[in-house]
C-alpha positions in Angstrom: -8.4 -34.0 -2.7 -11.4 -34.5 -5.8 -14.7 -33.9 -4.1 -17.2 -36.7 -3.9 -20.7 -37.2 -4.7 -23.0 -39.5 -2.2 -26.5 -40.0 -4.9 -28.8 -41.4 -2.9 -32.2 -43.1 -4.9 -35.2 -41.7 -3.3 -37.6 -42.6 -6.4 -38.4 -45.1 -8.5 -37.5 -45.2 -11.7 -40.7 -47.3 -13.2 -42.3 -45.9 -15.6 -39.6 -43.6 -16.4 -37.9 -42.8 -19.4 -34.9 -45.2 -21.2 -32.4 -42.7 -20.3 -33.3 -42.4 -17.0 -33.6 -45.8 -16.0 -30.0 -46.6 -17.7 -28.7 -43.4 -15.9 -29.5 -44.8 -12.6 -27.9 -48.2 -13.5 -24.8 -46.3 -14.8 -24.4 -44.8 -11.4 -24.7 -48.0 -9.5 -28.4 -47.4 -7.9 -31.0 -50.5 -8.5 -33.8 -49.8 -6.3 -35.1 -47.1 -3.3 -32.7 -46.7 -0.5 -29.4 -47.1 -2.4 -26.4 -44.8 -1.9 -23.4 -44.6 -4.0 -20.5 -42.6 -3.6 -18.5 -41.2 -7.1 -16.3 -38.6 -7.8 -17.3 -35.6 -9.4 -16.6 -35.5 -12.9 -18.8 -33.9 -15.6 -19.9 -37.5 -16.4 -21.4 -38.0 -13.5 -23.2 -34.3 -13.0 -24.8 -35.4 -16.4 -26.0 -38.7 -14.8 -27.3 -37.2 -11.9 -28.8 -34.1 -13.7 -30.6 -36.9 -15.8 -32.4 -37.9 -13.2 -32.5 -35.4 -10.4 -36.0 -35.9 -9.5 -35.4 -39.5 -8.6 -32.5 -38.6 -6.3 -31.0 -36.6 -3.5 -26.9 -35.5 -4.2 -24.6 -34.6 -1.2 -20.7 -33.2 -1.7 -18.7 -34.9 0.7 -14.8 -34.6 1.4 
């Protein structure tokens, strides 16, 4: 089974860059608090390395 990504948004992203507020949008996260769960492809490591200061990443089976 693929592992899993839960990206929980633990910053906001105001008065951030562009990328980094459309990086958060691709992965589903709007505001503080939010948790989405992906799979983990290289498309989303890019996403979440874009904004890694903005949010905490757990593996999960």
């Amino acid at each position: 089974m693929a592992a899993r990504l839960k990206v929980t948004q633990l910053k906001s992203s105001n008065g951030g860059k562009q990328n980094q507020r459309d990086s958060l949008r691709t992965l589903g996260l709007k505001r503080i608090g939010d948790i989405v769960v992906r799979e983990d492809t290289l498309s989303v490591r890019g996403l979440v390395n874009t904004v890694a200061h903005l949010v905490k990443v757990e593996e999960i089976d």
